[in-house]
N, C-alpha and C positions, 0 to 999 in steps of 0.2 A: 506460338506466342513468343517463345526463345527468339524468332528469325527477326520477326517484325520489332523486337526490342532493338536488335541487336542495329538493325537496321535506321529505324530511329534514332537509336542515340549515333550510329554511324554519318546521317544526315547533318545532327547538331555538331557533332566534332568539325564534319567540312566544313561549315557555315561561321563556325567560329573562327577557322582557322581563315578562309575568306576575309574577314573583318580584321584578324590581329595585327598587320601591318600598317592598317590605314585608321583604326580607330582606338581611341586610348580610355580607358577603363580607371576610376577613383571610386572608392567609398570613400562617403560623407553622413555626418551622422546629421540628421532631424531633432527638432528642437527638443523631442521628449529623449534623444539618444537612439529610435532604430534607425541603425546604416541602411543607407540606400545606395545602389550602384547607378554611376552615371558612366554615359559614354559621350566622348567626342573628336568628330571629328571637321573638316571644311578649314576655309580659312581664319587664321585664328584671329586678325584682325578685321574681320569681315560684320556686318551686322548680326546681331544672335538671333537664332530661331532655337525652342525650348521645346518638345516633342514631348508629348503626355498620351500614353497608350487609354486602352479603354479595358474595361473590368476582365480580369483574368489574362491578360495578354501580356507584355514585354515590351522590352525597348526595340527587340527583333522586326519589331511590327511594322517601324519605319526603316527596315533598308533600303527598300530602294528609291529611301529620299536620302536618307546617308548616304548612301554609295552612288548617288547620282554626280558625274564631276562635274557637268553645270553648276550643280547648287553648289558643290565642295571650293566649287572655285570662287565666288560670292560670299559666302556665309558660314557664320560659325555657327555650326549645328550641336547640339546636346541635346541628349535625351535618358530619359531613366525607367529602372525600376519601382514602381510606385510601394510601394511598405504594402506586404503580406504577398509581392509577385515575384517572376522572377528570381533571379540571385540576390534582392533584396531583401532584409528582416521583414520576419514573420511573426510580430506581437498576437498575444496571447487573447487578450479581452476586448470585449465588442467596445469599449469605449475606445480602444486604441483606434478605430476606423471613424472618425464622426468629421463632421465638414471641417469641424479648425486643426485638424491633423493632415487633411488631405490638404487645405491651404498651405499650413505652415511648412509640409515637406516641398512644396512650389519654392516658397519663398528661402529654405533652406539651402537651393540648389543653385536659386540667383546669387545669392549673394555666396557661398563658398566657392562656385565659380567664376563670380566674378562677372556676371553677366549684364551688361550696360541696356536697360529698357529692351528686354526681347520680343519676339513675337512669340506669342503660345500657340499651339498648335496642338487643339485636343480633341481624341477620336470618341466615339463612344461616350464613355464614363469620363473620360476625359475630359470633356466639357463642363463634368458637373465638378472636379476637380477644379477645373481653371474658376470655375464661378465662386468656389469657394476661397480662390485665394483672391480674387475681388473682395468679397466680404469680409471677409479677417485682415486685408495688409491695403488696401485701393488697388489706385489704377495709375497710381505716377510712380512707379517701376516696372512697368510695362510697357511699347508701345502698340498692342495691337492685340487681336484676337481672331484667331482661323478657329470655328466648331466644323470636325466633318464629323459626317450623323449625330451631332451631339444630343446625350442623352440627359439634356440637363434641362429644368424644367423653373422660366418665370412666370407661368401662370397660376403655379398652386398646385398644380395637376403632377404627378409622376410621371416621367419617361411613358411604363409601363401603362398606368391608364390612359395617356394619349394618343400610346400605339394603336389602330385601329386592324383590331383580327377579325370582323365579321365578312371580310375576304380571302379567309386563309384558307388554304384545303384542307382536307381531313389528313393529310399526309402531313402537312404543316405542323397543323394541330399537335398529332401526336408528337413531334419532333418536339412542340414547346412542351408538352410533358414530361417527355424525358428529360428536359433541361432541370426541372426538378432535382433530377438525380444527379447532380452536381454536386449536392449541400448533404450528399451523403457521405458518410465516413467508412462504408462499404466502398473498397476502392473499386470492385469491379462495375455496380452501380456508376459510381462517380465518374470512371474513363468511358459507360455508355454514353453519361448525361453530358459530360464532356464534350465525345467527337460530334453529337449531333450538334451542339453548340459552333462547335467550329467550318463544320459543315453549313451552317447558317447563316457564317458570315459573308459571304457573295454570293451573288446572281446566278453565277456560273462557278463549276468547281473551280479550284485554284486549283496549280499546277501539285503532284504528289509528295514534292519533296518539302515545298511552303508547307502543306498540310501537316505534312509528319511534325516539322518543327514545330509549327502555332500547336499544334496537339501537346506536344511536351510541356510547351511553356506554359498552355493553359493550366498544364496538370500542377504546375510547382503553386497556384494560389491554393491553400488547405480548404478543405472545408466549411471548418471551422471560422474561417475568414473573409470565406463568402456569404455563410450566414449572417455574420455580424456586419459586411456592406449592405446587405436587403434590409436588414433590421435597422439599419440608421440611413435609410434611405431620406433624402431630404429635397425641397425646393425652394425655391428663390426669388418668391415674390417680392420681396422687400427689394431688388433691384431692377427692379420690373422700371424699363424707362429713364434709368440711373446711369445705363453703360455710354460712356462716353468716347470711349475707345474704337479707333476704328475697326469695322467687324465683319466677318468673311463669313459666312456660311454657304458647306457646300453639302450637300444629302443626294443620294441616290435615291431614283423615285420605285425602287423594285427592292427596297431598303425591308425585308421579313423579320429585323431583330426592334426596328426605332423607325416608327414610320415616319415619313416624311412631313406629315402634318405637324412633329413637333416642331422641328425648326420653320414651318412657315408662320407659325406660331411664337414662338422667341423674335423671328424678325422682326416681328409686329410690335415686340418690347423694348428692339434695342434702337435706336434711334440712330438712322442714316446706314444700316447693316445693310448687304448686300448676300442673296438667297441664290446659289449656281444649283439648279439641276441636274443631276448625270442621269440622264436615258437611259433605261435599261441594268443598274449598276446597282448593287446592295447594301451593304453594311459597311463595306472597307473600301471607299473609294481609292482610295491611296493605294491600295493592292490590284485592284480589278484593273485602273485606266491610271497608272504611275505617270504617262507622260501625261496627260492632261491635266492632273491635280499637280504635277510636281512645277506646267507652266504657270496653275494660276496660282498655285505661289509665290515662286518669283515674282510673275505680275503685282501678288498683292505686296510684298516686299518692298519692289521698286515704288507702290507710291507710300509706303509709311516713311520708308527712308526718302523719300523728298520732301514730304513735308515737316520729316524731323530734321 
């Protein structure tokens, strides 16, 4: 257990030290005061794109849209720690997680930064994140919206019950139970219910050394803080048909955490969104097939920024 610690955090040190040339690191505090860490890098005068990870993960989650120098040479990229992740505060009580916290730390990061109408870009939980700073702040500081697997729900329905598991294997199955043991305060429990977690987020393993990292970082959201996101789990019907923003939707159809029927479903609410399929690809598109998501970004870039 000594090796593979040692090992892992030996992982995180190179990974960081990778990044410490080219990307620049602030705390910023959120409107109730917990700091959140932001990164940025690309160019500084360039259009903004705002990177919003998905539940339990990191800002880590997008390198290699950071570190892409295509994009760095186009756009100014930022991305953060969302409150209870990462090297970001870790508030106490389950009220400190509810939708006008996870908006307001959105809106906390545009404007401390300084961010001129960005494009959001949110993965996972991410989505329900972006959705939330729809509702609490609009949509004229912003100009756009990417959901990849977003697990964010205008039907009324949860992520979770629109996921469809009556295709899952018995091997599957059990994996989502042990996902259970995430929200346990038994750390050994918790780093089981963890790796299967992260084991589950692609098609195909990711490479070993991705792993060890996403591992770590998953491990920095408490349990305690996971509980209190399931518990204030919410959806968004009330902008069901509202979003007027131009809107990207991209899901993998082999997607085991956030099946793919929810966003074929959200497209159906958002008016004029555009639904990309990845063949074959899971939970993290942006990890699995980088150059393929990282062109139809761009892509979707180059027309917000023409017709902005």
């Amino acid at each position: 257990m000594r090796t593979i610690f040692i090992s892992i955090v030996s992982t995180m040190v190179l990974s960081w030290a990778a990044h410490a040339s080219d990307w620049t690191y602030q705390s910023i505090a959120a409107a109730d005061g917990v700091p959140l860490v932001v990164a940025e890098t690309g160019n500084p005068t360039g259009p903004a794109i705002l990177f919003i990870h998905g539940f339990s993960q990191s800002l880590l989650s997008w390198k290699l849209q950071l570190d892409d120098p295509d994009l760095q040479a186009k756009y100014r990229m930022v991305a953060l720690d969302l409150r209870g992740h990462g090297a970001s505060g870790k508030p106490w009580t389950a009220d400190d997680y509810e939708s006008r916290d996870w908006g307001g730390d959105i809106a906390a990061v545009i404007t401390s930064k300084g961010l001129i109408k960005p494009v959001l870009v949110g993965w996972s939980f991410g989505g329900s994140v972006m959705t939330a700073y729809l509702r609490h702040h609009g949509m004229n500081d912003v100009s756009g919206l990417i959901f990849a697997a977003g697990a964010m729900s205008l039907t009324g329905e949860t992520a979770a019950s629109m996921s469809d598991n009556s295709d899952m294997t018995p091997e599957q199955k059990e994996m989502m139970d042990r996902m259970g043991r995430m929200m346990s305060s038994d750390i050994a429990k918790n780093l089981d219910g963890t790796s299967a977690f992260v084991g589950s987020l692609s098609a195909e393993p990711l490479d070993e050394a991705t792993q060890q990292e996403a591992l770590v970082y998953n491990m920095m959201l408490p349990a305690y803080a996971r509980l209190a996101m399931f518990a204030n789990q919410t959806t968004y019907e009330d902008l069901a048909g509202k979003i007027t923003l131009p809107t990207l939707l991209i899901h993998g159809d082999a997607d085991a955490v956030v099946n793919i029927a929810a966003s074929v479903a959200n497209q159906d609410l958002i008016p004029g969104s555009e639904l990309l399929r990845y063949e074959g690809i899971g939970h993290a598109p942006f990890l699995e097939d980088p150059a393929r998501f990282n062109k139809d970004l761009a892509m979707f870039m180059d027309r917000v920024t023409a017709s902005e």
